[in-house]
PyMOL commands that place a pseudoatom at each C-alpha (Angstrom):
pseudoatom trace, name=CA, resn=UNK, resi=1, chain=A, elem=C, hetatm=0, pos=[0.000, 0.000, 0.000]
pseudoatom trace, name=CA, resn=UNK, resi=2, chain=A, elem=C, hetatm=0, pos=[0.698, 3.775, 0.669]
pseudoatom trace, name=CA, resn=UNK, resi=3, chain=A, elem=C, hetatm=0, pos=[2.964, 5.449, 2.919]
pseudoatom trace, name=CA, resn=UNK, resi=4, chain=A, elem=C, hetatm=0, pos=[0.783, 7.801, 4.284]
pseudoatom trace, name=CA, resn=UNK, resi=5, chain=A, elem=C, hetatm=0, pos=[-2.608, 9.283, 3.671]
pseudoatom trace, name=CA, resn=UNK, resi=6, chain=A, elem=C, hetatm=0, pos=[-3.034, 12.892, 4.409]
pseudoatom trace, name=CA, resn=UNK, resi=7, chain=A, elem=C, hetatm=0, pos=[-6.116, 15.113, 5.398]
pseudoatom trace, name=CA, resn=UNK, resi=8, chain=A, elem=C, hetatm=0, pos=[-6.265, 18.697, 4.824]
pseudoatom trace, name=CA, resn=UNK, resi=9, chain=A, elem=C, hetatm=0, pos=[-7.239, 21.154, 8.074]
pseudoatom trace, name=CA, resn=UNK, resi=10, chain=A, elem=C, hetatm=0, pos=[-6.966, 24.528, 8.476]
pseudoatom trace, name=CA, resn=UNK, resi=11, chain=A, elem=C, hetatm=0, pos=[-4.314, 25.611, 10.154]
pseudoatom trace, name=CA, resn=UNK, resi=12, chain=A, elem=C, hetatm=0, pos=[-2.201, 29.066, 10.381]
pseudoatom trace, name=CA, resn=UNK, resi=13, chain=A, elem=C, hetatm=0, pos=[-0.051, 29.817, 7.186]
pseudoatom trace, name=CA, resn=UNK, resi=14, chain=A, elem=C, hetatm=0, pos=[3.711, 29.889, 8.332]
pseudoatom trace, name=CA, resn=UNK, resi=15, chain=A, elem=C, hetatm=0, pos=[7.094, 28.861, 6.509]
pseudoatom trace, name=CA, resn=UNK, resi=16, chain=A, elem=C, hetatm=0, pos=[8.761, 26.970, 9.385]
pseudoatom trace, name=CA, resn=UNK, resi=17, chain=A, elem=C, hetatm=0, pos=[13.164, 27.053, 9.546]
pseudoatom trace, name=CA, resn=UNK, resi=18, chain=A, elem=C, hetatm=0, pos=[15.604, 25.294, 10.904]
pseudoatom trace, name=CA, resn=UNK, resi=19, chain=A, elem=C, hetatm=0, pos=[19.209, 26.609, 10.911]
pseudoatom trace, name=CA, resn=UNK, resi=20, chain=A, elem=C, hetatm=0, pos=[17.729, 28.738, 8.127]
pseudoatom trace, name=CA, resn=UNK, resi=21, chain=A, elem=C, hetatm=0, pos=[16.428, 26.205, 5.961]
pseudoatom trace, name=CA, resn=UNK, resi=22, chain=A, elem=C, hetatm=0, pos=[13.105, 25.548, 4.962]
pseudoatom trace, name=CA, resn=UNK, resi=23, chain=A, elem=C, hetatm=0, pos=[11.350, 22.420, 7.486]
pseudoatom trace, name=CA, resn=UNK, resi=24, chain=A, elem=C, hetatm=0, pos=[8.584, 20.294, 7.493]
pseudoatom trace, name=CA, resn=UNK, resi=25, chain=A, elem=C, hetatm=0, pos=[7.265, 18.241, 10.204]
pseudoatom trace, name=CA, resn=UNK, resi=26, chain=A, elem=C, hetatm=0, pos=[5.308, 15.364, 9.656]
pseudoatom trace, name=CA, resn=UNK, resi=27, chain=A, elem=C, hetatm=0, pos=[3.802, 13.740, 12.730]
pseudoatom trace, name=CA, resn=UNK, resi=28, chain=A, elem=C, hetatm=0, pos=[2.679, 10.150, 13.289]
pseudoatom trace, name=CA, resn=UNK, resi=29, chain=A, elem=C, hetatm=0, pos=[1.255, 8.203, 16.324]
pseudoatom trace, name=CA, resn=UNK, resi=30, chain=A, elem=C, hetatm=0, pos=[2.125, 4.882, 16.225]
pseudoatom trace, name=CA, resn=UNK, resi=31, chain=A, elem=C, hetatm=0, pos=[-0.334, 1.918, 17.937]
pseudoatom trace, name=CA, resn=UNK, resi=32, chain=A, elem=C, hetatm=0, pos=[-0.104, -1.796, 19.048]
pseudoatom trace, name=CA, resn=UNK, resi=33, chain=A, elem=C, hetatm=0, pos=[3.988, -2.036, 17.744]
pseudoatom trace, name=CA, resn=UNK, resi=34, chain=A, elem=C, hetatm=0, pos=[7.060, -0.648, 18.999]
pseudoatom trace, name=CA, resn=UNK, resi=35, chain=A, elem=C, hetatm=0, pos=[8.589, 2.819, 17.344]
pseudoatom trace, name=CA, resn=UNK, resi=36, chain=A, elem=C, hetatm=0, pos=[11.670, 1.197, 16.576]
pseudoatom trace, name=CA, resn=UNK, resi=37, chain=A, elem=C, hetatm=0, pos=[10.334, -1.222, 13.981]
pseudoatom trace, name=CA, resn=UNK, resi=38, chain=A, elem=C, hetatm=0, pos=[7.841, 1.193, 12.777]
pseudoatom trace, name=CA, resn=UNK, resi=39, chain=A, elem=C, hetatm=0, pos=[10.758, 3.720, 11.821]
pseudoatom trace, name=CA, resn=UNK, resi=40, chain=A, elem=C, hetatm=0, pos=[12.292, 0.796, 10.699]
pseudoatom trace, name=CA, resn=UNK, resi=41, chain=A, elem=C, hetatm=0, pos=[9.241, -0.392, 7.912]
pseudoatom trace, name=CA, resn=UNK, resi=42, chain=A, elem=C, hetatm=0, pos=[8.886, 4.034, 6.910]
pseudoatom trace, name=CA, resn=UNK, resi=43, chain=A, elem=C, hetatm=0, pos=[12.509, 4.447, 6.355]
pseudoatom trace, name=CA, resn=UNK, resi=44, chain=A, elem=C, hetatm=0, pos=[12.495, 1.098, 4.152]
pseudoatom trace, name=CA, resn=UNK, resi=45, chain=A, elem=C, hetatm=0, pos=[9.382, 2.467, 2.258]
pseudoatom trace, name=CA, resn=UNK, resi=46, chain=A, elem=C, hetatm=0, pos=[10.819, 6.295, 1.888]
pseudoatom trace, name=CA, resn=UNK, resi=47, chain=A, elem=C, hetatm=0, pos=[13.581, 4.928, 0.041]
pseudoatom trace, name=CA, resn=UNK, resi=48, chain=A, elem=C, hetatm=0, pos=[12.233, 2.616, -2.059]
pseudoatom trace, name=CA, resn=UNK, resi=49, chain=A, elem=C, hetatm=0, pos=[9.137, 5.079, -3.370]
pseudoatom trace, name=CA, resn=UNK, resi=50, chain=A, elem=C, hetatm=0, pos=[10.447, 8.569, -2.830]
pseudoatom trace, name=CA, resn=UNK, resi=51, chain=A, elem=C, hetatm=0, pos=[13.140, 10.206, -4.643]
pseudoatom trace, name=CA, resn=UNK, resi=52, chain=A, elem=C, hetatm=0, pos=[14.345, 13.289, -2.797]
pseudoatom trace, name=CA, resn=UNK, resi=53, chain=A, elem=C, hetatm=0, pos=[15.790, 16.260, -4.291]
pseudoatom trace, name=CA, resn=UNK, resi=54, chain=A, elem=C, hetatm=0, pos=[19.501, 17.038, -3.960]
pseudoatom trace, name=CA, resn=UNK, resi=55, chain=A, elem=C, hetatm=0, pos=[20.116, 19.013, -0.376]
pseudoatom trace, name=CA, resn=UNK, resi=56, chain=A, elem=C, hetatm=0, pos=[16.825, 17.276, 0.814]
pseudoatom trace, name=CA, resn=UNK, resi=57, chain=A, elem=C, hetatm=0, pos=[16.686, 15.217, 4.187]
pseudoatom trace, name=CA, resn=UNK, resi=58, chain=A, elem=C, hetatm=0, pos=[14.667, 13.462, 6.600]
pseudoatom trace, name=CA, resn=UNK, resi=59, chain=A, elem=C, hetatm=0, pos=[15.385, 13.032, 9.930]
pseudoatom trace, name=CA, resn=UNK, resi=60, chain=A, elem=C, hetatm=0, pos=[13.576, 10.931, 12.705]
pseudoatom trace, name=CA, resn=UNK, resi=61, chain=A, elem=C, hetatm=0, pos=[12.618, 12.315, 16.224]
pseudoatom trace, name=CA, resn=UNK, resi=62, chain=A, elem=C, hetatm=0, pos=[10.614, 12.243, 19.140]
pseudoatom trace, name=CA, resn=UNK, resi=63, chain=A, elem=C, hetatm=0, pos=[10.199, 8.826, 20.732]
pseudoatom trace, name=CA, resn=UNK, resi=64, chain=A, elem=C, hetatm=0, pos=[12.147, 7.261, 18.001]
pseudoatom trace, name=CA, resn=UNK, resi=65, chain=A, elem=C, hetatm=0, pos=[14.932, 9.647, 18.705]
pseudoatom trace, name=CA, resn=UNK, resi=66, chain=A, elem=C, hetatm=0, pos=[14.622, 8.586, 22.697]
pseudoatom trace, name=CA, resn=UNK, resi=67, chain=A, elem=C, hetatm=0, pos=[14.703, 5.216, 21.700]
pseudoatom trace, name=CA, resn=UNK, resi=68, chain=A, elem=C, hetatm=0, pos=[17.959, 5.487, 20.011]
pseudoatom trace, name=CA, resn=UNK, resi=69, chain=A, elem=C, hetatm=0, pos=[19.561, 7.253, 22.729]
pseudoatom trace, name=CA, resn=UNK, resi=70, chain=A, elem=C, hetatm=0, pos=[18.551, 4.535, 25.447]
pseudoatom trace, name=CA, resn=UNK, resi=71, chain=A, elem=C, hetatm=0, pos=[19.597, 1.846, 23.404]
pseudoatom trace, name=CA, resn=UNK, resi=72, chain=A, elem=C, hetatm=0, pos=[23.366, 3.796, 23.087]
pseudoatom trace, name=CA, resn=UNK, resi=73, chain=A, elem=C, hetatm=0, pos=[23.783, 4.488, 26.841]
pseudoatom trace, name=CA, resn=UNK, resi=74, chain=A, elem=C, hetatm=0, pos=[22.477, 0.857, 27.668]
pseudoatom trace, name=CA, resn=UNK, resi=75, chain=A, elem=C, hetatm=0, pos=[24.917, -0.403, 25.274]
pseudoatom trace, name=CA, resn=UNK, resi=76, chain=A, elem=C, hetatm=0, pos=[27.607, 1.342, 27.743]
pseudoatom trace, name=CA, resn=UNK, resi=77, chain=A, elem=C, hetatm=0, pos=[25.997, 0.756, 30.769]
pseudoatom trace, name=CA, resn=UNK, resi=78, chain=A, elem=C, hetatm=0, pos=[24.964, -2.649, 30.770]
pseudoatom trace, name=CA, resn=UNK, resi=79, chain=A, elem=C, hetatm=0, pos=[28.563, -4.420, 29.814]
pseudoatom trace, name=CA, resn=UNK, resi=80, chain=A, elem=C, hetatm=0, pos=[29.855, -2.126, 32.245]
pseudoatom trace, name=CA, resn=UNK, resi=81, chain=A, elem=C, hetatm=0, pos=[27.801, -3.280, 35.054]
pseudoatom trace, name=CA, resn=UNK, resi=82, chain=A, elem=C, hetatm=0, pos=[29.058, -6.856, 34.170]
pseudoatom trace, name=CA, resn=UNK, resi=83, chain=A, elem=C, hetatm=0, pos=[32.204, -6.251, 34.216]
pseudoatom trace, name=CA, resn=UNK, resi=84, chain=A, elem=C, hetatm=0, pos=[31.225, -4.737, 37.718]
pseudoatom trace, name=CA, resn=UNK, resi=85, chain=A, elem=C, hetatm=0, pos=[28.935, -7.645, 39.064]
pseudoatom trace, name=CA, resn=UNK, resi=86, chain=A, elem=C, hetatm=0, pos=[32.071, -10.101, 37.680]
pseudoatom trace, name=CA, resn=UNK, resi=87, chain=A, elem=C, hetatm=0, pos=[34.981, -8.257, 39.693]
pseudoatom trace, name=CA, resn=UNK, resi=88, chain=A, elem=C, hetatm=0, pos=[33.065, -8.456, 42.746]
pseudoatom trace, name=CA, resn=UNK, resi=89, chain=A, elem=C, hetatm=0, pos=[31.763, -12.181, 42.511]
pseudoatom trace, name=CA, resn=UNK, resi=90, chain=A, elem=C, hetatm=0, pos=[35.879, -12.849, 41.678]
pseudoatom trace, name=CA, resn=UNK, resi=91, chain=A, elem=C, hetatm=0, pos=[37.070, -10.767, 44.989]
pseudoatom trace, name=CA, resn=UNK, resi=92, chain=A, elem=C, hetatm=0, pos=[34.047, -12.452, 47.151]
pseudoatom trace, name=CA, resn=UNK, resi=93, chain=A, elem=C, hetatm=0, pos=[35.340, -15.661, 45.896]
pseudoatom trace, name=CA, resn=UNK, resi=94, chain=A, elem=C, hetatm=0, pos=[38.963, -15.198, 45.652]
pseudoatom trace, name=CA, resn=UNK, resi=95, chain=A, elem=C, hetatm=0, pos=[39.398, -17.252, 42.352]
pseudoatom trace, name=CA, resn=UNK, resi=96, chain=A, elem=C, hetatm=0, pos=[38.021, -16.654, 39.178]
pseudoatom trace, name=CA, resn=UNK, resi=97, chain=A, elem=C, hetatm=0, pos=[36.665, -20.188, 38.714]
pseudoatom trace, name=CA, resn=UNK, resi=98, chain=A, elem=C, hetatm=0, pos=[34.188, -19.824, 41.677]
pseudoatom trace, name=CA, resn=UNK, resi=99, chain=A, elem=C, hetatm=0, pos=[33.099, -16.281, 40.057]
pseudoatom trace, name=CA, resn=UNK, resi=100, chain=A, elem=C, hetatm=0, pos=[32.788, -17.209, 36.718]
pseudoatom trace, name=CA, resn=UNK, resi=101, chain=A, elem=C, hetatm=0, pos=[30.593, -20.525, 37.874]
pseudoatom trace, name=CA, resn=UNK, resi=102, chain=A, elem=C, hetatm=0, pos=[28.305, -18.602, 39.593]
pseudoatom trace, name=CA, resn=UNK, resi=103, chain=A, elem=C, hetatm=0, pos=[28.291, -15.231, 37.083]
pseudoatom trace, name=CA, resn=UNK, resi=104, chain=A, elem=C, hetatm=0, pos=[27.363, -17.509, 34.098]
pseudoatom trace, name=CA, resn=UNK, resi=105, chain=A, elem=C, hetatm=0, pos=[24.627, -19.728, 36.723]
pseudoatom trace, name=CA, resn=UNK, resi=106, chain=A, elem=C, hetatm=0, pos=[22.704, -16.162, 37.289]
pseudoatom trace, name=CA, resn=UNK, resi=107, chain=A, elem=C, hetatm=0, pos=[20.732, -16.177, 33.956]
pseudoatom trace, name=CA, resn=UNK, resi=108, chain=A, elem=C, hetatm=0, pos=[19.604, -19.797, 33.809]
pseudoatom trace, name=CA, resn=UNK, resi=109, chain=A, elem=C, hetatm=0, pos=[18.415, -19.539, 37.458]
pseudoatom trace, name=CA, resn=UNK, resi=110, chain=A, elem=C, hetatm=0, pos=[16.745, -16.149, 35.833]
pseudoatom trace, name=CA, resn=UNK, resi=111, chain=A, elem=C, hetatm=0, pos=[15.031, -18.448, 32.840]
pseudoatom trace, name=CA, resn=UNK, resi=112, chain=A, elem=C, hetatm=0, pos=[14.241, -21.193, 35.845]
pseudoatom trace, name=CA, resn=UNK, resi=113, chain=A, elem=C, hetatm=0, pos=[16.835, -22.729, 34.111]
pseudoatom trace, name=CA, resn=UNK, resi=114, chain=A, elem=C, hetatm=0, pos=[18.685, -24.400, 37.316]
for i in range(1, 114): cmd.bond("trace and resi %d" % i, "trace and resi %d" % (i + 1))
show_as sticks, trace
zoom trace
């Protein structure tokens, strides 16, 4: 199908800028999925059925943009707080066998594994 359908409402007239070039904002609220694959399916459609211009852009914000920065502090964060969880099991036990038995048990007694 489409991309988008679009409804015509009166609204004021204004030329909205940006670092003094011209902008548009399209909005979108997205229902039952997640953002991330949703921004995922538009940009895949965008730029298979619209051509832009030369010096023409689009650019994704808003939830999608939150998304994106979550996802790169948790990609700090999280192997960090390993690394963490790790040193401490290793100075509890004082051997990195007995650490590393019990760091790699934690997610299978997570799953209900053990």
């Amino acid at each position: 199908g489409e991309v988008a359908s679009f409804e015509a409402a009166p609204g004021p007239n204004q030329i909205s800028r940006e670092n003094g070039k011209r902008r548009v904002v399209v909005t979108a609220n997205v229902r039952g999925r997640d953002v991330g694959s949703f921004v995922a399916e538009a940009q895949a459609a965008l730029q298979q059925r619209v051509a832009l211009p030369s010096g023409y852009w689009t650019q994704w914000g808003g939830s999608f943009e939150q998304l994106q920065s979550a996802t790169a502090r948790l990609r700090l964060v999280v192997p960090v707080a390993l690394a963490l969880v790790m040193a401490l099991l290793v100075a509890m036990f004082g051997n990195l066998r007995d650490g590393l038995l019990v760091f790699t048990g934690v997610p299978f007694a997570l799953t209900g594994g053990i």
